[in-house]
C-alpha positions as a printed Julia matrix, in Angstrom:
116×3 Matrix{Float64}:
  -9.72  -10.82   -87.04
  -7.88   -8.61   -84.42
  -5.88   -5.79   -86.27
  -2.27   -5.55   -84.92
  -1.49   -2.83   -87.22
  -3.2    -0.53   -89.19
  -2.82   -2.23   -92.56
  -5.56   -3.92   -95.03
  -5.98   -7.88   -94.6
  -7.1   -10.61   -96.84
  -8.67  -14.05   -95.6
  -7.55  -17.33   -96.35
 -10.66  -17.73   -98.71
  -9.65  -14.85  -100.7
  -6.17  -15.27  -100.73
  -6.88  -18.6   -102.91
  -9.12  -16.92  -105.04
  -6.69  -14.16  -105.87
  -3.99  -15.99  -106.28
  -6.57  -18.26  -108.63
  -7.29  -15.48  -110.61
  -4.16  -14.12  -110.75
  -3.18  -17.26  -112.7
  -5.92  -17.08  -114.61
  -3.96  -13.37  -115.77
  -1.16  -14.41  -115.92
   0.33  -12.32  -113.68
   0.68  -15.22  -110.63
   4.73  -15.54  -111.12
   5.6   -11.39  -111.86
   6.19  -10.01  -108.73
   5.43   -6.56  -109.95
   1.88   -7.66  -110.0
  -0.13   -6.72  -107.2
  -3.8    -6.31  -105.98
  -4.74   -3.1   -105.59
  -8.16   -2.07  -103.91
  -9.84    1.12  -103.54
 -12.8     3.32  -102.65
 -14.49    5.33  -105.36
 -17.99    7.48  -105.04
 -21.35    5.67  -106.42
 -23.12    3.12  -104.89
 -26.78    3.39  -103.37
 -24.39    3.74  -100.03
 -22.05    6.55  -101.7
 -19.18    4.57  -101.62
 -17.94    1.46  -103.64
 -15.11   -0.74  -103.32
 -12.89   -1.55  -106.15
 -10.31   -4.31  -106.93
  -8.16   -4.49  -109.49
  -4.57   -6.22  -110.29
  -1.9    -3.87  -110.98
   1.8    -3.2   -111.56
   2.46    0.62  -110.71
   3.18    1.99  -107.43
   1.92    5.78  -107.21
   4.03    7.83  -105.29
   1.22    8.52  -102.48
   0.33    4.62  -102.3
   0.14    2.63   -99.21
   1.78   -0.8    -99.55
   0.63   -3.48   -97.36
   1.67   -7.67   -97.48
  -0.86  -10.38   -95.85
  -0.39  -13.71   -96.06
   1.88  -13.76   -98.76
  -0.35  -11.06  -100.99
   0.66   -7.85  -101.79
  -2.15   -5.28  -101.25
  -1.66   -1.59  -102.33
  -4.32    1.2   -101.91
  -4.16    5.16  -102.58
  -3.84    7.16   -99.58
  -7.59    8.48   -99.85
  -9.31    4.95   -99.74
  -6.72    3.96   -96.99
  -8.67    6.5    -94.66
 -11.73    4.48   -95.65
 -10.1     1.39   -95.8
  -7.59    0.79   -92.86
  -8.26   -2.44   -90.57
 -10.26   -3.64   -93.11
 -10.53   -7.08   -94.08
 -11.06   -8.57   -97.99
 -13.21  -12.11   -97.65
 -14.48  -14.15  -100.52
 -17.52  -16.74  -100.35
 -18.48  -19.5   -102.39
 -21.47  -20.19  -100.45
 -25.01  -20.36  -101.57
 -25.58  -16.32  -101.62
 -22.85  -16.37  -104.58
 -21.48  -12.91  -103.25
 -17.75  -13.39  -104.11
 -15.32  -10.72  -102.85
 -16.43   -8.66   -99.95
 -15.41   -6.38   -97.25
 -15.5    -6.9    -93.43
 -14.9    -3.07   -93.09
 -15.15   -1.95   -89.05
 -15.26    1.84   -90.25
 -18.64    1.46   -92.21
 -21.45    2.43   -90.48
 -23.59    1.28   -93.0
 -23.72   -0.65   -95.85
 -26.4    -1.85   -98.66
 -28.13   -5.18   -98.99
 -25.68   -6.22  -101.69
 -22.52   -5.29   -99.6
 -20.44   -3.11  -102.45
 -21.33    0.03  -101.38
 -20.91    1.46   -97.9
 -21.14    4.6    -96.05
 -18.45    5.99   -92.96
């Protein structure tokens, strides 16, 4: 991926899983719906990622669109967050959602915690 903005992206992969599970809410036809991720403390890196559908823009929120999906973060985790990509795999390591973040400098074995 080649950032041509500073935004948040999603891949193809999870862009069918989200809308999947948005279904699965739902939520997949309201348009107020959303996927918001985020950046909280914990994690054996100090930081975790969090994802979560939602319906209420906050007032300091950063509002992104990729590939059809609306993506909203808080300000705070945008610092942490921007040109970041959200992947999912299937594959044989079962990981599910994950982050292709270029601002980590490290992250732990199981890839939900990170540190800038």
């Amino acid at each position: 991926m080649v950032a041509t903005d500073n935004g948040i992206y999603i891949s193809d992969k999870a862009k069918e899983k989200v809308i999947h599970l948005m279904q699965e809410a739902g939520v997949e036809n309201d348009p107020n719906y959303f996927l918001r991720v985020g950046v909280v403390g914990g994690g054996c890196s100090g930081l975790s990622y969090k994802l979560d559908f939602d319906n209420e823009v906050k007032p300091m929120d950063q509002v992104f669109e990729d590939k059809g999906i609306k993506i909203v973060t808080d300000l705070k985790s945008f610092l942490y967050l921007v040109n970041t990509e959200l992947e999912f795999s299937d594959g044989l390591n079962g990981k599910g959602f994950f982050f292709s973040n270029p601002n980590a400098s490290r992250s732990c074995g199981c890839g939900d915690s990170f540190a800038v």
